[in-house]
C-alpha positions as a Markdown table, in Angstrom:
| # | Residue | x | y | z |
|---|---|---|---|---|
| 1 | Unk | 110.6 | 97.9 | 75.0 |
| 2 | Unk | 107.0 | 100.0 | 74.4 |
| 3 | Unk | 103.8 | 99.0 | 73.6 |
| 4 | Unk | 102.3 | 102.2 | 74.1 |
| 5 | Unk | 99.7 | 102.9 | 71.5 |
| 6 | Unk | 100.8 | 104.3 | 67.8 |
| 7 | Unk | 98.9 | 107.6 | 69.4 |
| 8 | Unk | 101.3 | 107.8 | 72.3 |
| 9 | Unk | 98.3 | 107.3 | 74.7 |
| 10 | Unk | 99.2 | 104.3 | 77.6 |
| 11 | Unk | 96.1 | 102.2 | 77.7 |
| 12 | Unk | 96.0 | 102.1 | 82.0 |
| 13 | Unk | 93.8 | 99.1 | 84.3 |
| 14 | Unk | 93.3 | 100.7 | 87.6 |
| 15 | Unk | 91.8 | 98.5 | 89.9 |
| 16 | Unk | 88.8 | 98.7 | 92.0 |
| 17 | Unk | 90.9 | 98.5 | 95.7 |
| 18 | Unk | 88.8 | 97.0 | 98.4 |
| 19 | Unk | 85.1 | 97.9 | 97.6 |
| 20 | Unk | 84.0 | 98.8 | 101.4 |
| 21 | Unk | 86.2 | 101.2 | 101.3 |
| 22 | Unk | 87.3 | 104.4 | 99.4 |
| 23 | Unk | 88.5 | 103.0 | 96.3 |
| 24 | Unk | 85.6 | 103.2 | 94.1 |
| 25 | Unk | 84.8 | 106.6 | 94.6 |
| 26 | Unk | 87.6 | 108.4 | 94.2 |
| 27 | Unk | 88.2 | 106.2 | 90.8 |
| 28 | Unk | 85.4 | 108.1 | 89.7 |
| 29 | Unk | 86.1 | 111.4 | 91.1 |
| 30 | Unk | 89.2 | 111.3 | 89.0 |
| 31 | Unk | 87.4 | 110.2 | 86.1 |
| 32 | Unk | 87.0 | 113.8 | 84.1 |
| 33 | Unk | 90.2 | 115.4 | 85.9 |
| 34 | Unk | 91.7 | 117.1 | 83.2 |
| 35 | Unk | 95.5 | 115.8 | 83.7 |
| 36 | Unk | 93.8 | 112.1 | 84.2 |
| 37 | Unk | 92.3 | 112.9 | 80.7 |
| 38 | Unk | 94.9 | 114.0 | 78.9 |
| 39 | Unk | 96.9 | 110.9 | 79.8 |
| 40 | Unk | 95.1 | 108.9 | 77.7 |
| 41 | Unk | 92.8 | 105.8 | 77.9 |
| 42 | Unk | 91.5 | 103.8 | 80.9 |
| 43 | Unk | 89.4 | 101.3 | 82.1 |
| 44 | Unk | 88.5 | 100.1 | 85.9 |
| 45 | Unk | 89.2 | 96.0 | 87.0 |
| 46 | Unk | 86.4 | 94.9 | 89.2 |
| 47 | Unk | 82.5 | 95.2 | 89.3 |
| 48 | Unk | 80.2 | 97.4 | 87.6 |
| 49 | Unk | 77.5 | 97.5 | 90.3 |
| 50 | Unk | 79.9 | 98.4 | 92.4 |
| 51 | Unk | 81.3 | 101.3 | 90.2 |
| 52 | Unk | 77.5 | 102.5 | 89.7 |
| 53 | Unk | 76.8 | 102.8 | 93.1 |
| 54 | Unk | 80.0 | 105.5 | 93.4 |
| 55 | Unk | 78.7 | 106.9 | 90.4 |
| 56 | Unk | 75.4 | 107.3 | 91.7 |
| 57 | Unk | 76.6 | 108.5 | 95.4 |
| 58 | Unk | 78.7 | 111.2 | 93.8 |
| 59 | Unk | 76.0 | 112.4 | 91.5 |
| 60 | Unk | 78.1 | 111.8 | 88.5 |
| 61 | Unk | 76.4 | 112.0 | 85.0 |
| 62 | Unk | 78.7 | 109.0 | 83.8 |
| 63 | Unk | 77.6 | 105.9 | 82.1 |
| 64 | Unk | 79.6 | 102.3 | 83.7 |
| 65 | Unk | 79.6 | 99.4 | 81.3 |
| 66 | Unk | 81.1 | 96.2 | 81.2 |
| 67 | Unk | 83.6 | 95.1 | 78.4 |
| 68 | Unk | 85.3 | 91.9 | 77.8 |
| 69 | Unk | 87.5 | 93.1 | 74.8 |
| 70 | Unk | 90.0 | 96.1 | 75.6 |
| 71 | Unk | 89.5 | 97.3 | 72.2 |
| 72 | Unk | 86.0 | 98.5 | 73.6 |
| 73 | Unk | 88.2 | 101.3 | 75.9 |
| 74 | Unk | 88.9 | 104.6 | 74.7 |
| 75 | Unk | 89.2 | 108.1 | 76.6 |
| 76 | Unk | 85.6 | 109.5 | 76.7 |
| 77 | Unk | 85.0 | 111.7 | 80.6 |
| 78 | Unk | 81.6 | 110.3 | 80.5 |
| 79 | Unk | 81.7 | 106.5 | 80.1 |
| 80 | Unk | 83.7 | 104.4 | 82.9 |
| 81 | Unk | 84.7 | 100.8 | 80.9 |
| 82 | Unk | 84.8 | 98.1 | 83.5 |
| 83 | Unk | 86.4 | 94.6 | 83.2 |
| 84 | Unk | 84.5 | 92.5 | 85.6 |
| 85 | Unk | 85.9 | 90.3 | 87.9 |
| 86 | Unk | 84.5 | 86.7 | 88.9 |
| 87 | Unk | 83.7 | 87.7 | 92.7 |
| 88 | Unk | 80.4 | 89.0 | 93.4 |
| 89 | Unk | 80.9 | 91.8 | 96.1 |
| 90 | Unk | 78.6 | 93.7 | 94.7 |
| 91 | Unk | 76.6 | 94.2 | 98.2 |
| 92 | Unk | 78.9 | 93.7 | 100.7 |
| 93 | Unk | 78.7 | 96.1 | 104.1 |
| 94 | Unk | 80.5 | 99.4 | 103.3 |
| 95 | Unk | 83.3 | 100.4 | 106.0 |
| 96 | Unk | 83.8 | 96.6 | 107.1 |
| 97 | Unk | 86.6 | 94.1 | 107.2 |
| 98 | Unk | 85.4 | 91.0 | 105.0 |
| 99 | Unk | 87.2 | 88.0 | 103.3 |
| 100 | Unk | 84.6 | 88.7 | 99.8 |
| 101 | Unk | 85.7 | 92.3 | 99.8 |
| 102 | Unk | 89.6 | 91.5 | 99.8 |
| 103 | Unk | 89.2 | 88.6 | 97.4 |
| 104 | Unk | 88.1 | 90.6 | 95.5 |
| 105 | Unk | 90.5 | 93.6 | 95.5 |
| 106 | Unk | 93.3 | 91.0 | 95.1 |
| 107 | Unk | 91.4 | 89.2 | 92.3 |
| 108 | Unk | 91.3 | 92.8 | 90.8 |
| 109 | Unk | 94.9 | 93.4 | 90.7 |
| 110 | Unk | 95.7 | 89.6 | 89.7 |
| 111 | Unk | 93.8 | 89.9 | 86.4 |
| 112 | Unk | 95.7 | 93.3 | 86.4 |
| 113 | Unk | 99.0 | 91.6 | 86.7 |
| 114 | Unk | 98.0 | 89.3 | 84.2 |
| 115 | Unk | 97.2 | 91.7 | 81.4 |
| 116 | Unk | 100.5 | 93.7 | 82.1 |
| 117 | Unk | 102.4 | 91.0 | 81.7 |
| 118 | Unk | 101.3 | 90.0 | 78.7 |
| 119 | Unk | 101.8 | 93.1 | 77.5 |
| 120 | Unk | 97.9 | 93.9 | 76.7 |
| 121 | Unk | 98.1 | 97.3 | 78.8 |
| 122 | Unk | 100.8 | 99.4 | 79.6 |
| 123 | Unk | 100.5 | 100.0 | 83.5 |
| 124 | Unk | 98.3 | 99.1 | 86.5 |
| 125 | Unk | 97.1 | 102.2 | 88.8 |
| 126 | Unk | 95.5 | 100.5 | 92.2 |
| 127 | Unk | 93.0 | 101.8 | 94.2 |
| 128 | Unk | 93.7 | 100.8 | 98.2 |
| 129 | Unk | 93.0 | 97.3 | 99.5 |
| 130 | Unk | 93.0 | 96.3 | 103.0 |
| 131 | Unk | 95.2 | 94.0 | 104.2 |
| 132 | Unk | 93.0 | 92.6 | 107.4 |
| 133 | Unk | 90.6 | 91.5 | 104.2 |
| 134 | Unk | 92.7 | 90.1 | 101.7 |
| 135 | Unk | 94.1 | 87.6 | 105.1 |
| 136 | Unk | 91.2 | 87.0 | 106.0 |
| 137 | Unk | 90.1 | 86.1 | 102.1 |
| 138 | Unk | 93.5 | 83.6 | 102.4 |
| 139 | Unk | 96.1 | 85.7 | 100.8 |
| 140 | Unk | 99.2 | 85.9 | 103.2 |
| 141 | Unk | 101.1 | 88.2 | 101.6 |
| 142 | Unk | 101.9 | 92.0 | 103.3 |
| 143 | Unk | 99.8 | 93.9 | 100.5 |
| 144 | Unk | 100.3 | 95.3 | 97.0 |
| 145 | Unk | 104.2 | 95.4 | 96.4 |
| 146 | Unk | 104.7 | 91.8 | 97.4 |
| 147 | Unk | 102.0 | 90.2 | 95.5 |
| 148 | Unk | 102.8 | 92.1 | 92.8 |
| 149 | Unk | 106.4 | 90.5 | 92.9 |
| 150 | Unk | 104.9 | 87.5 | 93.4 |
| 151 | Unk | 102.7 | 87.9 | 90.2 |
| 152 | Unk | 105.2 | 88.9 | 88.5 |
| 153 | Unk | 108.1 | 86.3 | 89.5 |
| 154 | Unk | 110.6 | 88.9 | 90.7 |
| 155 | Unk | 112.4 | 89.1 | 94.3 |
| 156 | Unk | 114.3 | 92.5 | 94.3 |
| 157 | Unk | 111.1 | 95.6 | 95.0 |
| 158 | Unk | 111.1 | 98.3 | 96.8 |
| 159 | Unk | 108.0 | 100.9 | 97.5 |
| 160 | Unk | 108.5 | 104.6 | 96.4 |
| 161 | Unk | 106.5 | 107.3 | 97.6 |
| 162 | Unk | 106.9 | 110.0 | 95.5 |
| 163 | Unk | 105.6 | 113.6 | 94.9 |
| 164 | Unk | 105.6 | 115.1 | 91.3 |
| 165 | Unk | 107.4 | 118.2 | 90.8 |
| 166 | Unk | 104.6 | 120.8 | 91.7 |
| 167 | Unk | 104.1 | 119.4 | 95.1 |
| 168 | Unk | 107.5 | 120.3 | 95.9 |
| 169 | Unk | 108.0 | 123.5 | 93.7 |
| 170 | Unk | 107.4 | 126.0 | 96.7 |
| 171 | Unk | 109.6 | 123.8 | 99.3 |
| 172 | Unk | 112.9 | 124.6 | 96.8 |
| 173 | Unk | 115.7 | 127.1 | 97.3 |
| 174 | Unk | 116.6 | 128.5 | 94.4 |
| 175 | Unk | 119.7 | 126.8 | 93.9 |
| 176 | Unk | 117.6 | 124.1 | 92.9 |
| 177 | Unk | 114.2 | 125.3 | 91.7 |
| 178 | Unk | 115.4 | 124.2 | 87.7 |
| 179 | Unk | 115.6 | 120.5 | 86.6 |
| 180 | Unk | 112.9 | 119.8 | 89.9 |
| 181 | Unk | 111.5 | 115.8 | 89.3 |
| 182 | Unk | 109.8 | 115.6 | 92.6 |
| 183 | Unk | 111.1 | 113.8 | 95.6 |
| 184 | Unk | 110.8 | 110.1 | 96.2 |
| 185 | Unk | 111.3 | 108.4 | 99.1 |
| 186 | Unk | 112.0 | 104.3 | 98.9 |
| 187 | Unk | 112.2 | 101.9 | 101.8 |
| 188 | Unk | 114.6 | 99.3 | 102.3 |
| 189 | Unk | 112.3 | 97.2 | 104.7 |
| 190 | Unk | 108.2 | 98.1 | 104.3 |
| 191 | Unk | 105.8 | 95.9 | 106.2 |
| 192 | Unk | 107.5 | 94.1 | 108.7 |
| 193 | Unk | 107.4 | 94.8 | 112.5 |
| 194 | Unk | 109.4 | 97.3 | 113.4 |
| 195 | Unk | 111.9 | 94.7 | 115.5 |
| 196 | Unk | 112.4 | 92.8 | 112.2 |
| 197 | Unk | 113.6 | 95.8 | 110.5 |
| 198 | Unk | 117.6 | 95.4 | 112.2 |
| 199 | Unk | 117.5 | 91.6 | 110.7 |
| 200 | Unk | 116.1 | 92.6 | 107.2 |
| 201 | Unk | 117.9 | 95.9 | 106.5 |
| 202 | Unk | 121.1 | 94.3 | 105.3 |
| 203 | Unk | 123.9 | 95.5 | 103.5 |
| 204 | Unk | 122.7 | 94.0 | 99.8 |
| 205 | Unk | 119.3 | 95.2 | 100.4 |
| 206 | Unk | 120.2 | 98.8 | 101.5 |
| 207 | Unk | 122.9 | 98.7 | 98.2 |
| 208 | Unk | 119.8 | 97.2 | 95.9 |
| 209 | Unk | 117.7 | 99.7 | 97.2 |
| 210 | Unk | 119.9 | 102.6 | 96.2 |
| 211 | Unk | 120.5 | 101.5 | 93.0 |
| 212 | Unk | 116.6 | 101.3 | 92.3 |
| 213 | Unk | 116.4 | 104.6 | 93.5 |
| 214 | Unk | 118.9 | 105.9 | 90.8 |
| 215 | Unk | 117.3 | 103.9 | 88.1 |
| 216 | Unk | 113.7 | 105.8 | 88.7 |
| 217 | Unk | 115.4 | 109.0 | 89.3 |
| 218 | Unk | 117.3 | 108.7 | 85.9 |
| 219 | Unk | 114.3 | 107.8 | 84.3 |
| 220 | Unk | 112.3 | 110.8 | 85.5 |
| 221 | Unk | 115.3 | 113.1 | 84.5 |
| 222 | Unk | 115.3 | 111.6 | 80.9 |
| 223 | Unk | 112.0 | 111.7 | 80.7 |
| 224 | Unk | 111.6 | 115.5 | 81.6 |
| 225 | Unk | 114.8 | 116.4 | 79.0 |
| 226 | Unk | 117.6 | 116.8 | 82.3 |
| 227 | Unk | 120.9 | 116.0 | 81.5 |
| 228 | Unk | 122.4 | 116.3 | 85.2 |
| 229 | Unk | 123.0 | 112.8 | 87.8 |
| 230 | Unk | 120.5 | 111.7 | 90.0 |
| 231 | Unk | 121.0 | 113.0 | 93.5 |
| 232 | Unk | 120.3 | 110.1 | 96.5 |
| 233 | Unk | 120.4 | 110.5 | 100.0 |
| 234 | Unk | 120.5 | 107.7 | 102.4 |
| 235 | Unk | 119.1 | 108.2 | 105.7 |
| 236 | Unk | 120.3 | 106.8 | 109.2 |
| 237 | Unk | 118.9 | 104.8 | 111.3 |
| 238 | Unk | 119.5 | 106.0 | 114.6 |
| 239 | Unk | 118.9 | 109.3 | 116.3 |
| 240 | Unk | 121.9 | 111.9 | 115.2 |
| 241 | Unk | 122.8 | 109.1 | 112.7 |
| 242 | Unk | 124.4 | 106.9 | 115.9 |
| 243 | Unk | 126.4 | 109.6 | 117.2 |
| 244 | Unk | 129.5 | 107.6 | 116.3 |
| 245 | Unk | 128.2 | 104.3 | 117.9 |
| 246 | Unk | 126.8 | 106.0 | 120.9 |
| 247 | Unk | 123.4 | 105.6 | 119.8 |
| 248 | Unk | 123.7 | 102.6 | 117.9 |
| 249 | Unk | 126.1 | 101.0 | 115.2 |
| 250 | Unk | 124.2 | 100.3 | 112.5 |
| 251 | Unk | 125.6 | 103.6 | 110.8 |
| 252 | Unk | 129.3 | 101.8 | 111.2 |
| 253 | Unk | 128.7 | 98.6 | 111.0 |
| 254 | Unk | 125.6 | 98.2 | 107.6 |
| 255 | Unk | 124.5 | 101.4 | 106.4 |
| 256 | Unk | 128.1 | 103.3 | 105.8 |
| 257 | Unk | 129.3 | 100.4 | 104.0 |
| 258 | Unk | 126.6 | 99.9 | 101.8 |
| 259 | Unk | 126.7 | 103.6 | 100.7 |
| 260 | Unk | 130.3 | 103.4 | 100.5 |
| 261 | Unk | 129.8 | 100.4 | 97.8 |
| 262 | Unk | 126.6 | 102.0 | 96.3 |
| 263 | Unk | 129.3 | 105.2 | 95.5 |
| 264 | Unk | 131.9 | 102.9 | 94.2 |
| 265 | Unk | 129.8 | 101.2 | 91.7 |
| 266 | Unk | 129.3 | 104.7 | 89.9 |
| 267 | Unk | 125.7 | 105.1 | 91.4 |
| 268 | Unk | 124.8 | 108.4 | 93.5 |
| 269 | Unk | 124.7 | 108.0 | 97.7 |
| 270 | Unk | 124.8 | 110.4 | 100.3 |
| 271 | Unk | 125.2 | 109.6 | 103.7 |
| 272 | Unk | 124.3 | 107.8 | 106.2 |
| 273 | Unk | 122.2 | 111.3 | 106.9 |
| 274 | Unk | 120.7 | 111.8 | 110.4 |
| 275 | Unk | 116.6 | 111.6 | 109.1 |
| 276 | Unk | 115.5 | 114.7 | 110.9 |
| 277 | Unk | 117.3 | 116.9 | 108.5 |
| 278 | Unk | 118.0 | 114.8 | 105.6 |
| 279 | Unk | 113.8 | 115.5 | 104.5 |
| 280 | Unk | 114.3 | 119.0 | 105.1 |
| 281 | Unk | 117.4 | 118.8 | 102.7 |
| 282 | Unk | 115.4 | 116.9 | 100.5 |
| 283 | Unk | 112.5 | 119.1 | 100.2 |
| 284 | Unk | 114.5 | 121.8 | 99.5 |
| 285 | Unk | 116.0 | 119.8 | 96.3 |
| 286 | Unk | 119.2 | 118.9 | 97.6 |
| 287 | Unk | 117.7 | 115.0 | 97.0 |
| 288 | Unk | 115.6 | 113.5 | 94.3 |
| 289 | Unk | 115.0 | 110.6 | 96.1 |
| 290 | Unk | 115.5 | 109.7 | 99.8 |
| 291 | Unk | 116.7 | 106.0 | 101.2 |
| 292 | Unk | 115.0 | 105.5 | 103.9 |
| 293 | Unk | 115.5 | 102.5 | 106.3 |
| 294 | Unk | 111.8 | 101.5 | 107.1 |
| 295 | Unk | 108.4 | 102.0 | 106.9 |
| 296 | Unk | 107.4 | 105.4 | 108.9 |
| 297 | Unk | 110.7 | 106.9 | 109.0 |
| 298 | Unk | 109.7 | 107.4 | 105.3 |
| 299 | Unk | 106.0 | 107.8 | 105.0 |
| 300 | Unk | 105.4 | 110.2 | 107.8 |
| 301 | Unk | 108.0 | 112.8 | 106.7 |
| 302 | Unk | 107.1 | 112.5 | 102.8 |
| 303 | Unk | 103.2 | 112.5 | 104.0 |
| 304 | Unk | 103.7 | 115.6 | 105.7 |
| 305 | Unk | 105.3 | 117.4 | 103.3 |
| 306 | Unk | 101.7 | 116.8 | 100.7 |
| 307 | Unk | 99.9 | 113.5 | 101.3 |
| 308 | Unk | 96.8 | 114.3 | 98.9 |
| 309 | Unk | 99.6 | 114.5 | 95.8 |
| 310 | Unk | 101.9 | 111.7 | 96.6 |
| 311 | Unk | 101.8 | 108.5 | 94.5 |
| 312 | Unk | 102.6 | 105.1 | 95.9 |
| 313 | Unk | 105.3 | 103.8 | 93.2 |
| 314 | Unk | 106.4 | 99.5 | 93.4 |
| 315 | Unk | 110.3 | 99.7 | 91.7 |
| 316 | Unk | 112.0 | 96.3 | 90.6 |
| 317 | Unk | 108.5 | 95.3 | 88.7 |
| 318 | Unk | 108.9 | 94.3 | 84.9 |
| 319 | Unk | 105.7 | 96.7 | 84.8 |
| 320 | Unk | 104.4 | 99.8 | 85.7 |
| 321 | Unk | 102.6 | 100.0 | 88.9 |
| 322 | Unk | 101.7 | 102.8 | 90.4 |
| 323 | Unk | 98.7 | 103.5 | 93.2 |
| 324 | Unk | 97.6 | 106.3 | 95.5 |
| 325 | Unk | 99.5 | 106.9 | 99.0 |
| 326 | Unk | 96.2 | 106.2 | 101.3 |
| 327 | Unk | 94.2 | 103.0 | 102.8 |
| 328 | Unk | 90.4 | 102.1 | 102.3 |
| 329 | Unk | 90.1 | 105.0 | 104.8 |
| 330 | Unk | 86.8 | 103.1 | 106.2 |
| 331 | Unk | 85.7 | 106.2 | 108.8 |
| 332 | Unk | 85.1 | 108.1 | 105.3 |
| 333 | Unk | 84.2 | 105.9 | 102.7 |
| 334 | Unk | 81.0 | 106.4 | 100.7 |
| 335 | Unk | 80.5 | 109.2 | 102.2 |
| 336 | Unk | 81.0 | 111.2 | 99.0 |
| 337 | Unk | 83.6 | 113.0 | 100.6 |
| 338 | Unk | 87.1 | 111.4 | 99.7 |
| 339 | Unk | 89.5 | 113.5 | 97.4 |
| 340 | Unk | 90.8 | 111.8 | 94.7 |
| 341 | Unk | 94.4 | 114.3 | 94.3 |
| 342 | Unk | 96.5 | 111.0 | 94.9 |
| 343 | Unk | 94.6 | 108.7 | 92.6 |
| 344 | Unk | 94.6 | 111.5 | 89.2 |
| 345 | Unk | 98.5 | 111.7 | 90.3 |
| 346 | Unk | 98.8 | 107.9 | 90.3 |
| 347 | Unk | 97.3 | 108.1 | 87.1 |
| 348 | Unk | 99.4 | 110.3 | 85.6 |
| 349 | Unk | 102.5 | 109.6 | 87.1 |
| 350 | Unk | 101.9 | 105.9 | 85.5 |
| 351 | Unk | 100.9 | 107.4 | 82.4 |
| 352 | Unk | 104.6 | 109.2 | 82.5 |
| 353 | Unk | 106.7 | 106.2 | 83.1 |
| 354 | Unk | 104.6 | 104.6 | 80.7 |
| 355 | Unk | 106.1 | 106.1 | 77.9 |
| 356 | Unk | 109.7 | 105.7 | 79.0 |
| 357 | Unk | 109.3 | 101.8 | 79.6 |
| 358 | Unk | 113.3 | 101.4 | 79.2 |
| 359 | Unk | 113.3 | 102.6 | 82.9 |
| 360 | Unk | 112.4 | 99.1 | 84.1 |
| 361 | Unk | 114.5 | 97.2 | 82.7 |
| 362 | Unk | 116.4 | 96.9 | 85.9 |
């Protein structure tokens, strides 16, 4: 399945994100990044004042005009295409929770959805919403992943954050500096209270999680011409991964058994490993991808290692969705001074799977 252009250039939505926040401007300040060029052609989802006025604030000599046929995109640096959405937002307060600005961040990502679906672009890159908006605009669900599943009609997801291989290049040993994909880390339960996570991290969805993981990571090894097995750790949940059952029995009782099955099933798992040093393992490029359990046990320790790089990837999606591994970050939107590392990575990670779209077919 491809549908990549006859030039092998992915045609790429990225959505405007929440526009009080820093989405818009660090769409822009990726715009003329070299590796966001090269990766082909794009076009933004959402408003075109909106876009201007990030334009403007950056001092960007870049023309933003509206198209209704994606024809009408191509890969200039100085020309930002914009598909606009039908939710005027176009002056709401910057910095601010507000029902208009997350309708229309998730309005932005359903046309998105739409168009992927239907096979009119090749993969989605989002800019950040915020989820206090898009509740108080009516929309229930947690954020991206699960109203992209939703969109899309699909129950098994799971969030990756993943660094490319240069983020992690100086971390390796030399034992493992060749055949380096990045790391990725994917979570078995995301955004649910933390007291939920003991219900929802079960023995299917810690198994379906670790086969998702070896899908992407077999993707990203075909993709970069390596012939070698993924390599999957699982981490623990409890401190010293339980101790044996004297800090818990999770490890014994869920997690061990699920590897244990994972393995048999000809897919790669490691552990349960105590998380303290399973990311250190990992960054040294013992891992290409880590299991983790929930939410921060993953993002801190992947975030730590290189936040600015790291790319927010949704896996279990029957399209390409990528995004940057931030919020709206209102205490520094427009400002002018947000970096926009994550959202060129997001872009060309996408771009990347993009052209290896049998990766998806889960």
């Amino acid at each position: 399945m491809s549908y990549v252009s006859e030039l092998n250039k992915p045609l790429l939505a990225i959505t405007m994100g929440d526009p009080a926040g820093v989405g818009p401007e660090i769409i822009v300040g990726s715009w003329r990044n070299d590796r966001a060029l090269a990766t082909g052609r794009r076009f933004v989802i959402g408003r075109k004042i909106v876009l201007q006025r990030a334009v403007e604030l950056l001092g960007c000599d870049m023309e933003v005009v509206s198209i209704r046929d994606l024809n009408d995109v191509d890969d200039r640096s100085d020309r930002i295409p914009v598909w606009e959405i039908d939710v005027d937002c176009d002056h709401c307060a910057v910095r601010s929770v507000s029902a208009i600005a997350g309708q229309a961040a998730i309005e932005s990502v359903s046309v998105a959805a739409k168009f992927a679906m239907n096979k009119q672009i090749d993969g989605i890159v989002t800019a950040p919403l915020n989820k206090a908006a898009i509740h108080l605009a009516g929309f229930k669900v947690p954020g991206h992943t699960e109203f992209l599943a939703e969109q899309c009609g699909v129950e098994k997801v799971a969030m990756m954050l993943y660094l490319p291989p240069a983020a992690v290049a100086t971390k390796r040993i030399q034992k493992y500096q060749a055949e380096n994909i990045g790391l990725g880390v994917v979570h078995v339960t995301l955004h649910t209270a933390l007291r939920n996570v003991f219900a929802e991290m079960t023995n299917n969805k810690i198994q379906e999680t670790c086969r998702l993981a070896n899908r992407f990571a077999e993707a990203m090894l075909a993709a970069d011409g390596f012939a070698r097995a993924p390599r999957v750790g699982v981490a623990a949940l409890n401190p010293h991964g339980g101790e044996g059952g004297l800090f818990g029995d999770e490890e014994i009782e869920t997690i061990g058994p699920a590897v244990a099955a994972v393995h048999a099933a000809g897919f790669s798992a490691t552990g349960p490993l105590p998380c303290d040093t399973l990311m250190h393992r990992a960054a040294a490029g013992e891992f290409d991808v880590v299991v983790a359990m929930y939410h921060d046990q993953g993002h801190i320790a992947l975030k730590l290692l290189e936040l600015q790089q790291a790319v927010n990837i949704t896996l279990g999606l029957p399209i390409i969705r990528t995004s940057v591994a931030h919020g709206t970050a209102f205490d520094i939107a427009w400002k002018g001074i947000a970096q926009s590392g994550s959202m060129v990575e997001a872009i060309v990670a996408a771009a990347k799977l993009a052209k290896n779209l049998q990766w998806i077919n889960w």
